[in-house]
N, C-alpha and C positions, 0 to 999 in steps of 0.2 A: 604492327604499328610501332613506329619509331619516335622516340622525344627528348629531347634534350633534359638534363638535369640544370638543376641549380649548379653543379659543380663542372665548369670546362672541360669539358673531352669527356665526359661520362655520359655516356646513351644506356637506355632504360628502350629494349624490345619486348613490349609485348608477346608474346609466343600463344600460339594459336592450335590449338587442340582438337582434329579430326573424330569425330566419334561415330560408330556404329553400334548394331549388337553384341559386338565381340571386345568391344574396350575404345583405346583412342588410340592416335600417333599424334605424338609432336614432333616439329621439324627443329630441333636445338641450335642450328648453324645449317646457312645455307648462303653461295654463292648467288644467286638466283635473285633477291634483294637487291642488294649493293657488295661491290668489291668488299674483301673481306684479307685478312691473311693468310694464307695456305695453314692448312691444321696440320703441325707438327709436337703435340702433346696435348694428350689428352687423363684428366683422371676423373674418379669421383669420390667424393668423398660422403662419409656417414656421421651423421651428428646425434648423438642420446639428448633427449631433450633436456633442457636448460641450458646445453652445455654451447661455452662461447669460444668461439677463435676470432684473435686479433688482439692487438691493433699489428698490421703489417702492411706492408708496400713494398712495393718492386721498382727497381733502381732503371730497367729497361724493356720489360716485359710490360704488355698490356693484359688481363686476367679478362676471360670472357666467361662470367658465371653462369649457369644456368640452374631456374629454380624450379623442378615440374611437381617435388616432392615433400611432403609437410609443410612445414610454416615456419620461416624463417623474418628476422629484423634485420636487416642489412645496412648498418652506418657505415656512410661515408665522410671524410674529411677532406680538406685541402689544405696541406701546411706548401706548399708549392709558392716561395714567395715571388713574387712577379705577375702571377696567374691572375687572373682578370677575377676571378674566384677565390682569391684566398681567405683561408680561414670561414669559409663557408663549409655550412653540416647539412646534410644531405640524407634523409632516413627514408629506407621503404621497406615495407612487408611484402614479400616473395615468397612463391612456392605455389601448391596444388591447388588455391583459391587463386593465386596470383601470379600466373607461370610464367615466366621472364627472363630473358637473357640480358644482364648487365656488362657492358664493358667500361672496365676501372683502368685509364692510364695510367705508366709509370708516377712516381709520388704521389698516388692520392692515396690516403691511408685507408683502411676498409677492416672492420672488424665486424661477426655476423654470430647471433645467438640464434637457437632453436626455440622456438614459442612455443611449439605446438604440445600433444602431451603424447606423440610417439617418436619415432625414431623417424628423421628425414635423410634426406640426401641431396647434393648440388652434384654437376659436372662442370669442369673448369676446361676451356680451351685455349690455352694460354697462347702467346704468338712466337714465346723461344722453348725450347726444351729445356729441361732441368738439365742441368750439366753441374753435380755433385763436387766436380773440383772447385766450381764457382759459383757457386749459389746467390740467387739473383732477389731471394728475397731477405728482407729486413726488418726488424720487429721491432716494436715502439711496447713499454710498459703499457700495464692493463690494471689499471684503469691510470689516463698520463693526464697529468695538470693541464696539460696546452690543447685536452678535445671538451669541449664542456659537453659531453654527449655518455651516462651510464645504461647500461640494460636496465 
């Protein structure tokens, strides 16, 4: 199930969790929905609880998050001036209660703490590859006057 955000071009997937007697599957990214970008980078990443990453945004890149593991707070921003949504805040709680794949367009800011009290994880499907000579992401101070949004 698919739903728009408060914030333009941010979709919030539900992700849907197969279960038997042996454990579950989730489906993280699938053509089979709706058109999608060809997966060209993929990572994961591990977060110690409390601990926050952000505020950042990507100049060209769309970031396709996926939450299946612990308990995450995922703020969004729009500093994107022109956007039908500017300067709208956008918060959700993602992860193993709330398994979900978020896609964040270029300029919206997105910064995400660990709530939970273990160790979680997201996978990011981003739509360009890192390419180390140009790095496509950008970083806003932590905590920045212009988000009225704290952990």
């Amino acid at each position: 199930m698919s739903r728009v955000t408060e914030i333009s071009g941010v979709t919030f997937h539900r992700l849907v969790q197969r279960r038997d007697d042996r454990g579950y599957l989730t489906e993280l990214l699938t053509m089979r929905d709706n058109p999608e970008e060809p997966i060209v980078h993929v990572y994961q990443v591990h977060a110690e609880p409390g601990s926050i990453r952000g505020w950042v945004y990507h100049r060209w890149q769309e970031d396709r998050l996926t939450f299946t593991e612990g308990q995450f707070r995922l703020a969004l921003y729009d500093l994107r001036e022109g956007s039908p949504s500017f300067r709208n805040l956008e918060v959700l709680d993602v992860g193993a209660e709330n398994p979900a794949r978020v896609t964040i367009p270029p300029h919206v800011v997105h910064a995400l703490k660990n709530i939970g009290p273990g160790r979680a994880c997201f996978v990011n499907f981003p739509t360009r590859a890192y390419d180390p000579a140009n790095p496509d992401k950008a970083r806003l101070p932590f905590p920045d006057p212009r988000i009225p949004f704290e952990f």
